[in-house]
Residue, then its C-alpha position, 0 to 999 in steps of 0.5 A: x285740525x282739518x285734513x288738508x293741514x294733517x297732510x300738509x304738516x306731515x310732508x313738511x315734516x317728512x321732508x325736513x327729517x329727510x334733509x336732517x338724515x342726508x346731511x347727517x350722512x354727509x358729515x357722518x363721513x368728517x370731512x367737514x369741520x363738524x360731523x354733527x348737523x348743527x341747526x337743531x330741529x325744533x317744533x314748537x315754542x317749548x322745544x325751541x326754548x329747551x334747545x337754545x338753552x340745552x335745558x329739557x323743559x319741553x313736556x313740562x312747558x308744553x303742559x303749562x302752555x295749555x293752561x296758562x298764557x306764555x308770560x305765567x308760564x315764563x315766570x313758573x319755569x323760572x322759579x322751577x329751574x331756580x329750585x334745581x328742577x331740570x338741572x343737576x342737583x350741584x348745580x350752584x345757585x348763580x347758575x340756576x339764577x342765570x338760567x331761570x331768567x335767560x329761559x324765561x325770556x325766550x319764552x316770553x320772545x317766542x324762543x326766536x331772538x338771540x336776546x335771551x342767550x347774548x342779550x344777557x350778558x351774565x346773572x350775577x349774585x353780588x354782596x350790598x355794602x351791608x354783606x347783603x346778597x342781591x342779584x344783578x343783571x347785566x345786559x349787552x346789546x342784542x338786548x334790543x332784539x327783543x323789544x322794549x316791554x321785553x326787555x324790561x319784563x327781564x327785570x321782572x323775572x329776575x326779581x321773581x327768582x330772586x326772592x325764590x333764592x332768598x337774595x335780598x334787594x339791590x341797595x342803589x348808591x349804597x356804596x357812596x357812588x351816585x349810580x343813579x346819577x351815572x346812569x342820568x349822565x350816561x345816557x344824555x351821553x348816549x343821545x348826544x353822540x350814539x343814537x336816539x331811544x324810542x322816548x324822552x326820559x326826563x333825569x328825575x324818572x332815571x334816578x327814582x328807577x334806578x334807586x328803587x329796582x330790587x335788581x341791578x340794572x347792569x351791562x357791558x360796554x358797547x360803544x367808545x364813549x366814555x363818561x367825565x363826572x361818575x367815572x371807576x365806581x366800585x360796581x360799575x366796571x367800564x366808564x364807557x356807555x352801556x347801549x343795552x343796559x340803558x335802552x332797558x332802562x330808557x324804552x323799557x323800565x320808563x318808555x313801557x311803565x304802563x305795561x310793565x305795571x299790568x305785568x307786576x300785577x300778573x306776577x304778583x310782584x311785591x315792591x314795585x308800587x314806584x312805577x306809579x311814581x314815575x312822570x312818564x316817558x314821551x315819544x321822541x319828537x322835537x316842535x312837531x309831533x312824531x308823524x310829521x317829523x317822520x314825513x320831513x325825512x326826505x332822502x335824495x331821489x325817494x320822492x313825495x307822494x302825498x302830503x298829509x291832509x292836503x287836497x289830491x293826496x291818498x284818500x284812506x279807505x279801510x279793508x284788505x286784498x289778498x295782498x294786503x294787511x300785516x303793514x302792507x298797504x294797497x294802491x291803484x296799479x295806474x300809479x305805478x305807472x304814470x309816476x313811471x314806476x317810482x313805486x313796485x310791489x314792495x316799496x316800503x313808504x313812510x306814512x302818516x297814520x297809523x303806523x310809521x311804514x308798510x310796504x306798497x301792494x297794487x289793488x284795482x278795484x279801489x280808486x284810481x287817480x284822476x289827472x289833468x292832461x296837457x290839452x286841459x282834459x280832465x280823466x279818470x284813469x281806469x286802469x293801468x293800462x289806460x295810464x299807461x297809455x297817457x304818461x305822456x300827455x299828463x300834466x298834473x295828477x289831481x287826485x292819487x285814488x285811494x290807499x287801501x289800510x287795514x282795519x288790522x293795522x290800526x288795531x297794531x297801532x293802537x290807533x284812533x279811527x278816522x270817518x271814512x269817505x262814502x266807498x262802495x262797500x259802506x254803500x253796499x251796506x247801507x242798501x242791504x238795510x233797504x232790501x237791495x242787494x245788486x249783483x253789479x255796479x248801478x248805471x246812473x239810471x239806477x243810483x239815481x232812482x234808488x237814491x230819490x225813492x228810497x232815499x239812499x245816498x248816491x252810490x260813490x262811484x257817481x260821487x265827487x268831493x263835494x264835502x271839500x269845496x266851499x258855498x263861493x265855488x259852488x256858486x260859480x258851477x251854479x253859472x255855467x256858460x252853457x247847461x243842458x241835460x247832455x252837455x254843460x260847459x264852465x269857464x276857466x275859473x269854474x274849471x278850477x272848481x271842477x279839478x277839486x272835486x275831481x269831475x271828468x271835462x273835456x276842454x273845447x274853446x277855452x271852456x270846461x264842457x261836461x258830457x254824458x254821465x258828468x252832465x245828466x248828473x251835474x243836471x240832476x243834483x246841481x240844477x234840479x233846484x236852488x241851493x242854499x249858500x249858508x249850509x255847507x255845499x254838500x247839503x246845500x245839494x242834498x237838500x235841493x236835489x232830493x238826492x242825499x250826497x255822502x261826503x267822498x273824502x276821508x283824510x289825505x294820508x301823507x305818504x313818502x318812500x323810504x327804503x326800495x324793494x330788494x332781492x338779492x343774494x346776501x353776499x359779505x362785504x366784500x363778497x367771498x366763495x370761501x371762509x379761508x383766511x389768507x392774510x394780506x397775502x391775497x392782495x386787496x382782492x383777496x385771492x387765494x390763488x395769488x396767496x397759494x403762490x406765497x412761502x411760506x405762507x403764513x395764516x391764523x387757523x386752528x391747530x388741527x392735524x392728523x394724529x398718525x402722519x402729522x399733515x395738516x388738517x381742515x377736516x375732522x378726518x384725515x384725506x391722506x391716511x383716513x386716520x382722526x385729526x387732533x387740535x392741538x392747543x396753545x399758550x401764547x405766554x409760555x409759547x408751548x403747545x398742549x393739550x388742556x384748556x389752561x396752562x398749567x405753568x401760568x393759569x391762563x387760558x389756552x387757544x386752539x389757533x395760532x399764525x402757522x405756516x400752512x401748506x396752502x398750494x398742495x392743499x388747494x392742489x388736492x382739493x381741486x383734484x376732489x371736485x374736479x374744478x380748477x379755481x379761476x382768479x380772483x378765488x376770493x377767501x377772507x383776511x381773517x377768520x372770526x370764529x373763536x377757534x379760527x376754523x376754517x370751512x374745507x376749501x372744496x365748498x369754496x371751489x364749488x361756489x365759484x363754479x356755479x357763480x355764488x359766494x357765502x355767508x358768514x356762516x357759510x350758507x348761501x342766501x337769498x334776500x327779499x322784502x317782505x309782502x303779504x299774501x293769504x291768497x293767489x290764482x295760478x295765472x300769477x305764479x310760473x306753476x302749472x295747475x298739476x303742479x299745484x294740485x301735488x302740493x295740496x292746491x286741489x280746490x278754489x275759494x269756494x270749494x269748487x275743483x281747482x280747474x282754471x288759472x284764474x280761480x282764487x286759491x287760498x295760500x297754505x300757512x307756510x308756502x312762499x313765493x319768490x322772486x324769479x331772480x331767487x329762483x334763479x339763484x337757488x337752480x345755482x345753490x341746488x346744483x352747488x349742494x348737489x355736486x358737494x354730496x356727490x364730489x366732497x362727501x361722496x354721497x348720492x344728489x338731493x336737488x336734481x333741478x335743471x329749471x327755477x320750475x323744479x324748486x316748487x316743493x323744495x323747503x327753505x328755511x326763512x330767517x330774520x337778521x334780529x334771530x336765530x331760528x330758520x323758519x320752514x317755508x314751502x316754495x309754491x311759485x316765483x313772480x317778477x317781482x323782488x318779493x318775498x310774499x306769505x302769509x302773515x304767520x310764516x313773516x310772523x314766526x320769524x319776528x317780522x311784519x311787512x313795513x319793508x324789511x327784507x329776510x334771507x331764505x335758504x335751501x333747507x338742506x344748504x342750512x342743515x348741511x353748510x352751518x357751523x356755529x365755529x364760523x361765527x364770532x364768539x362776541x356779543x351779538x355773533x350769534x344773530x343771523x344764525x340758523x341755529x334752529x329750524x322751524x318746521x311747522x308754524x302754528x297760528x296760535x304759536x305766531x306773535x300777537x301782531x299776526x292775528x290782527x288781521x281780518x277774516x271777514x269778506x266785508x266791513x258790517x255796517x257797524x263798523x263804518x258808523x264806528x268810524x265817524x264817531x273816531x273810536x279807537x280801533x280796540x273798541x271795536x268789536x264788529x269785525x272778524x278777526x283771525x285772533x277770534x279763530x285761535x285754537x279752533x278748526x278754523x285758525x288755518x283756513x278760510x280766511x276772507x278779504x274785503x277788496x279784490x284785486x286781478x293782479x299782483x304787479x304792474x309791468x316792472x318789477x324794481x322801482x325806477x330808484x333802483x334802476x336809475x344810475x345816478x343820484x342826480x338821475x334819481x333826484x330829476x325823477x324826485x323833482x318830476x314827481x314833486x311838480x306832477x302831483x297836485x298833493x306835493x308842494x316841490x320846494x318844501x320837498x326840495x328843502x326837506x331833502x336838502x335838510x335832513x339828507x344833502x347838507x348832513x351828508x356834505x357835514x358827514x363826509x367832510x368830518x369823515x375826511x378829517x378822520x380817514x386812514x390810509x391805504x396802501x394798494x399793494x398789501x392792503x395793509x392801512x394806517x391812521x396817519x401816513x407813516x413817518x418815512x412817507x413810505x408802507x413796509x412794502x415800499x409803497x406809497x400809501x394813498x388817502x381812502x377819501x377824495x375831494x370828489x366823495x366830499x363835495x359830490x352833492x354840493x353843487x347840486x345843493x347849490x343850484x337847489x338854493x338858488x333855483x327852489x325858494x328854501x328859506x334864507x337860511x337854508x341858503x346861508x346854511x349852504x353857503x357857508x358849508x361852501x366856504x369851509x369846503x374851499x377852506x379844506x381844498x380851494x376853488x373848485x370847477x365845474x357844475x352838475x346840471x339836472x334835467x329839470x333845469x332845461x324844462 
C-alpha cells in the first residue's frame, strides 16, 4: 500500500472511531430510546458478514479469503457452521441450517444487501411423504436485492448443507399436489397482473426445475393474487403468489442456468446434471428485440436524442474522461446547450448498446455537433460557448459529435465490439508506426504531406462521412458550379450531399460556397483526379487522390432520456420533523401541535414508564426524577399488563405498545423548554408508528429539525439524495476548495507527480472522497448545526460540527448508502459543484452495490448516522430492514469492490491493437490489449495512477438541473420534446410522438380512469378514508367525505393526445385507439370543455 493511502485510511479510520466514541457519549447519558450506537463498525468483507449475522466468523474468513475466491469460501463457511463451529454446541440443527446458508449468501453479496437476513424468510427441515427429512427454503422478496445468479447460488449452498446434515433430497409432487404445476401456473399469474421478470421461461423448464431440485424451492406471500387451479396444497401455505420464490426460479434457477452450472462444478455438487436438460431462458422481448423495445419507451417530455443507426445520430467512439466509465458516458458540452439544456451532467439516458442506460457526462475534446443555421450556413461547433452563441439562429442539427462509451462498458455487457470510426487516437497510433509522433494537431498542410508521402490515412479532423454517401452523390460534388483551390461553390441538390457528410459551407446567392481549409481539401481529394463510379465513394477517392480516407463513422447510437438528474434532501412522503405518532389527532397536516391541544390524547406507543414516579417516558432514563424507565408489556386477549414476553393464561405473545392516554401538552411543554425552541405549526409527526415495539424518537430531535429547516427519514437520520456520476480525477478550478485546503487532505501533487501549485492542474481523486452538489452543501451546514445544537441542548455534551460555511464541510465524513442495502459506506467530502451529482470513484459507488446508469444514493453525516439510527424505528416486516444503516463502512479496498468496479481502463491511450480488434467485432472479453484496473488487483497499484484516454477542460455547462426539472408544465415539457424531435436530423417527430402516446399518454389516461373506479374517500376534517361513501352520506365527525380523484386528474392529457393524433400522422389505429378511449371517458362524465394548446401549434 503506498504511503499516502497508509495516511489516508488512517484518518478515515481515526475520524470514524472518534465520531463512534461521541455518539457513544451521548447515548451513554439514555436519554435516547438506545443507550448504545446501533451502526455497527465494520472493516471488511468478513467483518461486515460476522456483524449482520452476529456470528464470529471473522479470522477464520479472513484467513479463507486469502487463499480461496469468496464463492468457496461462502461454501467452507457454510459447511463449518453447519458442523457447529462459531456456535453453541445445543444449538439445534435447523438453526445451524439457517445460519449456514443465510451467511453464505452475504458472503457471496458482498455482505452489503439486506437479501441474506430478509430475503430468506426461513431454513426449514421438513419430512417427504416417505418420513424423509429434506430442507426447504423459503424466499420473501427482498430476495432481488441480490441479483439473479445470486439468488439462485442460495439453492446451491443449502444443498451444500444439506448433505453436510444428512438430510435426504426434496421429493417434488410426493404428496399428490401438482407443485411443479402450481409454480407454472404462479408465475403466468405474476406476469399477467404483477410485473415482468428478466426472461422468458418456457412451463416445461418450470416443471423439470421444480421436480429435480434437491431442495424446496419456498416462499412467502408478497402480492394479493391469488391462484384458481392449485389451491391449499399440503406444503404449500398461501394461494397467493410468491414474488420472491418465483424471481429464483424464473431469473435465477432457468435465466442464470448457464452460470449456475459452472458454479455446481466449482461445488463440486452431486445431482444437479438436470440444468443441461433445460431449453433455455430468453431476454424478455415482444416482435422486436430487447435494445429496440428499450428505445420506444418514450415518456412525455424526456425527449429523442438519436435514433439508432440513423445518419446524424451519436457516433460511438471508444475511451474514457476523467468523468466517464462505470455506466457513464460522455458528449460534447455544446449539446447541453443548443437543445437548451435538455441534458446536464447526470441525466441518466436509455440506450441502444452496450448496455440499457448511464448517465450523461460532458467531454470536449471529442467531437462536437455540426448544424444548419436559418440562412442555410452549415457550422462546426467549436465549443460550448460558440453553441451558445448560435441556439438561436439554428435550424437543424445534422450530426450530434460523437458519445464517448467505455471500453469497460462493453466488457460489463458482455458485449460485441463494433468498427470504430477513424478518431484521433487510432490515427495517433497508426503514425507512431511511422515514427511520427506530433505533439499538437496537424494543419492541413501537414496531414496532407504525411498522408501523400507516407501513405497515412488523412488525419480525422480533415475527415468527413464519406463512408455514408453513395457513387450518384459523389457525382454531383464531382459538378460544382464554380472550383478553385480557394473557393468552390454547390447547387441546392449538392448541398444536400454536403449536410450528409457534415462539410462547413456557407450559403451566397442560392449556392453552397466552400472556403478556406473546406476548399484546399475538397480540391486536393475531390478534384485531384477522376474517381471511379462502381467502387465505393470512399475508395473511389482514395484511390484517385493518393490520399487514403479512413471511413469516419461507426454506428449511430440510439440515445433517449429516461429518468433527470436529482439532488434532493430524502424526505417521507408526506415530509415530517418527528417519528411521534399523533393519530388523526393532528388534522390532515398532521400537526403535533394541534394534536397537543387534544385530551385525552390517545396515541399507540410503547409502554415505557419511570420505574420510581410512574411518569411517562420517551427516553431510557427518566427527565423527572433520573431514575430508569421500564416497558411494561401487554396482553391484548386477557387485557392485562406484564412483564414476560408470553402470557401465561393464554400462551400467546405479548406487546410492548398499546393505544394509551399520553400526556402530550406537558411533554411538548418540557421538551421546548430543553432546547430552548418553541415549535411553530404545522410540527409535522407521523399517524402511526412502524416499529415493532411503536417507539417513538424524543420529540426534542423533532423540534431541532423544524429549527434548521429539516425533516427525517424513517430512521431518523437526515439525508441528502443525489445521482450518481464517476470521477477518478478533478483540477481544483472545479470545486469550491482552496488549493490549502486540499493540500491537508492528502492533495499535495498533480498527475505528474509535479508540487500541487495551480487550480488547473489534474489531481487524482482519492478511493473515498466525494463530491457534492452545492445544494447538499447547503442542506448539510443545516444537518451539522442541527446534530450540534442536539449534543449540546439534549444530550448535554460538547459540539461536533461547528460549520458556518458549505466550505467548512470539506473533510467531514459521510456515510453513502444504497436503497437495496444496508451498510453505509464512508466517504470523505472534498468540494461541492453546481451540479445535482454525487461524483466518486467507481469503487466507493461500487461498494454500495451501485454502478452510474442514473441511480441516486443518500449521504448522510457520519456522525447523524451513528448518533440518530435506531432500528426500533423500522418496520419488523419483510424488507424494513433496506435502506437501513445498519453497518458503517470505513475504509473501501479496491480488490474488496464488486467485480463491475474493476472493469475500468487505466491506460492514457487505446494500443493500436485494440482498434484493429474492433473492426474485426470481437467480442469485448477477447480482448486483451487494454490495461485494466482488474490486472492491478492486490498489487501497489490498485489504489493510484490510473489514467484516461480523453481530456476534458470542464465538468459542466452553464446549468446545473435539465430543462425537465425546470419547466412547470407537462404541456411545457412536451413543447420542448416536439422542439428537440424536429431539431435533430436523427429524430424522426411523428415515430416520436406516436412512441409517447403509446407506451406513456394512452396507459396513463387507462391507468387513471381504472384508478378512478377503484378510489376511496377522504374526509378533510379528520383524515380518516373509506372505500365507499358511508351509507348515512356523512364521516363520524360529521363531515361529508369528498372523492380523492377528479375528472381533471382522469383526463388532464387527453386533449393534448387528441390534437397529437390529429396533428402528427401515428397511424390509424393509433387514432381509433384515442378516439374510443375519448368515448368512454365521456360515457363516465359526459361532455367535456376546453382545449389544451402547445406552442408548437402556432409555429
Amino acid at each position: 500500500m503506498p504511503d499516502e493511502y497508509r495516511r489516508y485510511y488512517h484518518s478515515l479510520i481515526h475520524y470514524t472511531t472518534t465520531v463512534h466514541e461521541r455518539a457513544a457519549d451521548a447515548r451513554s447519558t439514555q436519554f435516547d430510546v438506545s443507550d448504545v450506537v446501533e451502526p455497527k463498525i465494520a472493516f471488511d468483507l468478513p467483518d461486515r458478514v460476522a456483524k449482520m449475522h452476529n456470528v464470529n466468523i471473522t479470522r477464520t474468513l479472513r484467513e479463507m479469503l486469502n487463499r480461496m475466491d469468496k464463492e468457496i469460501a461462502a461454501k467452507e463457511i457454510a459447511n463449518l457452521i453447519v458442523k457447529g463451529e462459531f456456535l453453541p454446541p445445543d444449538t439445534p440443527l435447523e438453526e445451524r441450517l439457517d445460519l449456514a446458508v443465510r451467511v453464505g449468501l452475504a458472503i457471496v453479496t458482498e455482505g452489503v444487501t439486506i437479501a441474506p437476513l430478509q430475503g430468506i424468510s426461513s431454513v426449514d427441515i421438513k419430512e417427504n411423504r416417505d418420513g424423509t427429512k429434506y430442507l426447504s427454503v423459503s424466499i420473501a422478496g427482498p430476495m432481488r436485492s441480490a441479483g439473479g445468479t445470486e439468488s439462485a447460488a442460495t439453492m446451491l449452498i443449502a444443498d451444500h448443507v444439506r448433505v453436510t446434515a444428512g438430510l435426504d433430497r426434496y421429493q417434488a409432487d410426493s404428496f399428490g399436489d401438482d407443485e411443479a404445476g402450481r409454480f407454472v401456473e404462479e408465475l403466468r399469474l405474476y406476469e399477467r397482473d404483477v410485473g415482468n421478470f428478466q426472461y422468458n421461461v418456457t412451463d416445461e423448464d418450470i416443471v423439470h426445475v421444480i421436480s429435480n431440485l434437491p431442495v424446496e424451492l419456498a416462499g412467502v406471500d408478497t402480492d394479493p393474487y391469488e391462484v384458481v387451479n392449485h389451491r391449499n396444497m399440503r406444503r404449500i401455505r398461501t394461494d397467493r403468489v410468491r414474488g420472491g420464490a418465483l424471481r429464483v426460479l424464473n431469473d435465477g434457477l432457468i435465466g442464470r442456468a448457464k452460470k449456475l452450472r459452472k458454479r455446481v462444478e466449482m461445488y463440486k455438487l452431486q445431482g444437479w446434471d438436470w440444468l443441461r436438460d433445460l431449453k433455455g431462458a430468453t431476454k424478455m422481448q415482444d416482435s422486436e428485440d430487447d435494445s429496440t423495445k428499450r428505445m420506444r419507451g418514450v415518456i412525455t417530455g424526456r425527449s429523442v436524442l438519436s435514433t439508432a443507426g440513423k445518419i446524424g445520430g451519436f457516433r460511438l467512439r471508444y475511451g474514457r474522461s476523467c468523468n466517464t466509465g462505470f455506466a457513464n458516458v460522455g458528449v460534447h458540452p455544446a449539446i447541453a446547450e443548443l437543445l437548451e439544456y435538455t441534458i446536464v451532467v447526470g441525466t441518466q439516458i436509455k440506450t441502444d448498446i452496450p448496455g440499457k442506460g448511464a448517465t450523461i457526462a460532458f467531454v470536449d475534446s471529442i467531437e462536437p455537433p455540426t448544424v444548419m443555421l436559418k440562412n442555410g450556413n452549415v457550422v462546426k461547433i467549436v465549443d460550448a460557448q460558440h453553441a451558445f452563441s448560435l441556439r438561436n439562429s439554428i435550424q437543424r442539427i445534422l450530426h450530434l459529435g460523437d458519445i464517448l462509451i467505455s471500453f469497460g462498458d462493453f466488457l460489463e455487457n458482455n458485449s460485441t465490439l463494433i468498427p470504430t470510426g477513424y478518431v484521433e487516437e487510432f490515427w495517433d497510433r497508426e503514425a507512431a508506426e511511422h515514427q511520427i509522433h506530433l505533439d499538437h494537431t496537424p494543419t492541413l498542410s501537414e496531414a496532407l504531406q504525411l498522408s501523400t508521402k507516407l501513405s497515412i490515412p488523412l488525419h480525422p479532423k480533415y475527415l468527413y462521412f464519406w463512408d455514408l454517401i453513395s457513387s450518384s452523390e459523389l457525382q454531383l460534388l464531382l459538378k460544382p458550379n464554380n472550383s478553385n483551390a480557394d473557393s468552390i461553390s454547390y447547387g441546392l441538390q449538392a448541398k444536400k450531399v454536403l449536410e450528409k457528410l457534415g462539410v462547413p459551407h456557407v450559403m451566397q446567392n442560392d449556392l453552397a460556397v466552400l472556403t478556406g481549409d473546406e476548399a484546399r481539401l475538397f480540391y486536393a481529394v475531390v478534384f485531384s483526379g477522376k474517381p471511379a463510379l462502381d467502387v465505393p465513394p470512399i475508395l473511389a477517392l482514395s484511390q484517385a487522390s493518393g490520399i487514403t480516407l479512413r471511413p469516419k463513422f461507426s454506428v449511430s447510437i440510439g440515445v433517449r432520456i429516461g429518468r433527470p438528474e436529482k439532488a434532493a434532501a430524502r424526505t417521507m412522503n408526506p415530509p415530517i420533523h418527528s417519528l411521534f405518532p399523533i393519530g388523526n389527532s393532528g388534522g390532515p397536516t398532521r400537526d403535533i401541535l394541534k394534536a397537543s391541544h387534544t385530551e385525552p390524547f390517545i396515541t399507540d406507543i410503547t409502554l415505557r414508564g419511570c420505574v420510581s414516579c410512574g411518569e411517562t417516558s420517551l427516553g431510557l432514563i427518566c427527565r423527572q426524577c433520573n431514575s430508569v424507565t421500564g416497558v411494561q408489556r401487554w396482553c391484548r386477549w386477557c387485557k392485562i399488563f406484564l412483564d414476560e414476553m408470553e402470557c401465561p393464561n393464554c400462551h400467546k405473545d405479548t406487546t410492548a405498545h398499546q393505544d394509551r392516554a399520553f400526556p402530550l401538552k406537558s411533554e411538548l411543554t418540557s421538551s421546548q423548554a430543553r432546547v430552548q425552541y418553541r415549535a411553530h405549526e404545522p410540527f409535522k409527526g407521523v399517524v402511526s408508528l412502524i416499529g415493532h415495539d411503536r417507539t417513538p424518537e424524543p420529540l426534542e430531535k423533532g423540534l431541532l429539525r423544524q429549527a434548521f429547516g429539516l425533516t427525517t427519514f424513517k430512521d431518523g437520520t437526515v439525508r441528502f439524495d443525489a445521482t450518481n456520476v464517476t470521477l477518478t480525477h478533478f483540477k481544483p478550478s472545479w470545486l469550491n476548495t482552496s488549493l490549502e485546503s486540499l493540500k491537508k487532505l492528502g492533495y499535495t501533487h498533480d498527475i505528474h507527480n509535479k508540487p500541487l501549485v495551480d487550480k488547473a492542474q489534474m489531481v487524482e481523486l482519492f478511493i473515498q472522497d466525494i463530491i457534492l452538489p452545492i445544494e447538499c452543501g447547503s442542506y448539510f451546514v443545516q444537518a451539522a448545526s442541527y446534530v450540534d445544537e442536539l449534543l449540546y441542548r439534549f444530550y448535554g455534551k460538547e459540539r461536533f460540527y461547528n460549520v458556518k460555511h458549505v466550505d467548512d464541510l470539506v473533510g467531514h465524513l459521510v456515510a453513502g448508502l444504497a436503497p437495496h442495502t444496508s451498510v453505509g459506506v464512508v466517504g470523505r467530502i472534498v468540494g461541492f459543484t453546481n451540479t445535482q451529482v454525487c461524483f466518486a470513484t467507481p469503487n466507493w459507488h461500487a461498494a454500495k452495490r451501485r454502478d452510474s446508469d442514473g441511480d441516486a444514493d443518500s449521504a448522510i453525516l457520519l456522525l447523524d448516522a451513528m448518533l440518530n439510527f435506531s432500528k426500533k424505528f423500522l418496520s419488523d416486516k419483510i424488507g424494513g430492514l433496506m435502506d437501513a444503516p445498519l453497518l458503517i463502512q470505513p475504509t473501501v479496498l479496491p480488490h474488496e469492490s464488486p467485480p463491475q468496479a474493476h472493469n475500468l481502463e487505466v491506460c492514457s491511450a487505446y494500443p493500436l491493437q485494440f482498434f484493429e480488434d474492433t473492426l474485426m467485432k470481437k467480442r469485448a472479453a477477447d480482448v486483451t490489449s487494454v490495461a485494466l484496473s482488474s490486472a492491478r488487483l492486490d498489487t501497489i497499484q490498485q489504489f493510484s495512477d490510473y489514467m484516461f484516454t480523453h481530456y476534458t477542460s470542464t465538468l459542466v455547462t452553464s446549468r446545473s438541473q435539465s430543462a425537465y426539472t425546470t419547466l412547470g408544465s407537462m404541456l411545457d415539457k412536451l413543447d420542448m420534446q416536439i422542439k428537440n424531435a424536429n431539431l435533430i436530423d436523427a429524430v424522426d417527430t411523428p415515430e416520436t410522438v406516436n412512441n409517447v402516446i403509446t407506451t406513456h399518454l394512452v396507459p396513463d389516461i387507462m391507468g387513471n380512469l381504472r384508478s378512478y373506479a377503484r378510489q376511496k374517500f377522504r374526509c378533510t376534517a379528520c383524515g380518516a378514508q373509506f372505500r365507499r361513501p358511508p351509507l348515512s352520506g356523512r364521516c363520524a365527525c360529521g363531515k361529508v367525505p369528498i372523492s380523492t380523484i377528479a375528472r381533471a386528474s382522469v383526463e388532464k392529457y387527453l386533449q393534448i393526445t387528441q390534437r397529437l393524433v390529429s396533428r402528427y400522422d401515428v397511424g390509424e389505429y393509433q387514432k381509433d385507439r384515442v378516439r374510443a378511449l375519448s368515448e368512454e371517458i365521456e360515457l363516465v362524465f359526459g361532455k367535456g370543455s376546453g382545449e389544451q394548446m402547445l406552442l408548437t401549434d402556432y409555429v
